[in-house]
C-alpha positions in Angstrom: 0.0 0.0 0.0 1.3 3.7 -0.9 0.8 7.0 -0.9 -0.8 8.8 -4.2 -0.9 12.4 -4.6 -2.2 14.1 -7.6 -3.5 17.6 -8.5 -7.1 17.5 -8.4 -9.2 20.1 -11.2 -12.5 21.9 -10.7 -14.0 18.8 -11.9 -12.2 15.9 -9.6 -12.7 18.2 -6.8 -16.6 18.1 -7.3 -16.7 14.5 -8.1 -15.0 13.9 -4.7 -17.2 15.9 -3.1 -20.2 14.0 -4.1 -18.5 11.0 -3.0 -17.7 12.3 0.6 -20.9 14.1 0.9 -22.3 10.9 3.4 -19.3 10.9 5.0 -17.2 8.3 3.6 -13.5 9.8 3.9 -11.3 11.1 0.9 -9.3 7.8 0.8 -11.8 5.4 0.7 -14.0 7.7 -1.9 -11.0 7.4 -3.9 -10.5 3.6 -3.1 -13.6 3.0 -4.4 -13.9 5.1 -7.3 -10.2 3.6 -9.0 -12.0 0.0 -8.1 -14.9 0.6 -9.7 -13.0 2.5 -12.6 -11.1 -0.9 -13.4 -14.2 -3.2 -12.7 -15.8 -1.0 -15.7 -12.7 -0.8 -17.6 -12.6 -5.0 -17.2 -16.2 -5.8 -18.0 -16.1 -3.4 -21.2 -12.8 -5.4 -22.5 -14.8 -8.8 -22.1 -17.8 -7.4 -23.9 -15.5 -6.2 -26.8 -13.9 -10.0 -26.7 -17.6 -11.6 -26.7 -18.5 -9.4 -29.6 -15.1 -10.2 -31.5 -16.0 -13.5 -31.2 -19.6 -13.6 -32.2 -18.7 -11.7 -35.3 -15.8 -14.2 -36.2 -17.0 -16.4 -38.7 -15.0 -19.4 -38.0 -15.8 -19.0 -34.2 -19.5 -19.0 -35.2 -18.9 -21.6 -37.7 -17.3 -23.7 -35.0 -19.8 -23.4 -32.6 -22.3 -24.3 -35.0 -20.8 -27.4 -35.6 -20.5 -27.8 -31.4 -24.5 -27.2 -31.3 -25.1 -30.1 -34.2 -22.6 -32.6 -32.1 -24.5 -31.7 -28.9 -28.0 -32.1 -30.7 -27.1 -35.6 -32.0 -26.3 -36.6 -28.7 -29.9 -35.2 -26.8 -32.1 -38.3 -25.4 -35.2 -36.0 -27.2 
């Protein structure tokens, strides 16, 4: 664990404000915010990944063939 310091603008300085206004201290606000930055920043990079694959032709012609191996195998 370290210590960051940056130089905050009109607009950080608001958003941080918001984030403290139910009392939650600066670091924590901060904390949180950078988490849930990189939570957003991982999801968005999987949903470009699932959408490269969907549109990949051999991908979708690969798990086509998956689906017909799979149906031949159902009981019904």
């Amino acid at each position: 664990m370290g210590t960051i310091t940056f130089r905050s603008d009109a607009a950080s300085d608001a958003a941080l404000e918001e984030l403290t206004a139910d009392g939650v201290d600066r670091s924590e606000a901060i904390r949180r915010a950078l988490t849930e930055a990189a939570a957003r920043r991982r999801a968005e990079r999987l949903r470009e990944q699932a959408e490269m694959i969907a549109n990949d032709p051999d991908d979708v012609a690969e798990m086509r063939r998956v689906q017909a191996d799979m149906a031949a195998l159902r009981a019904w």
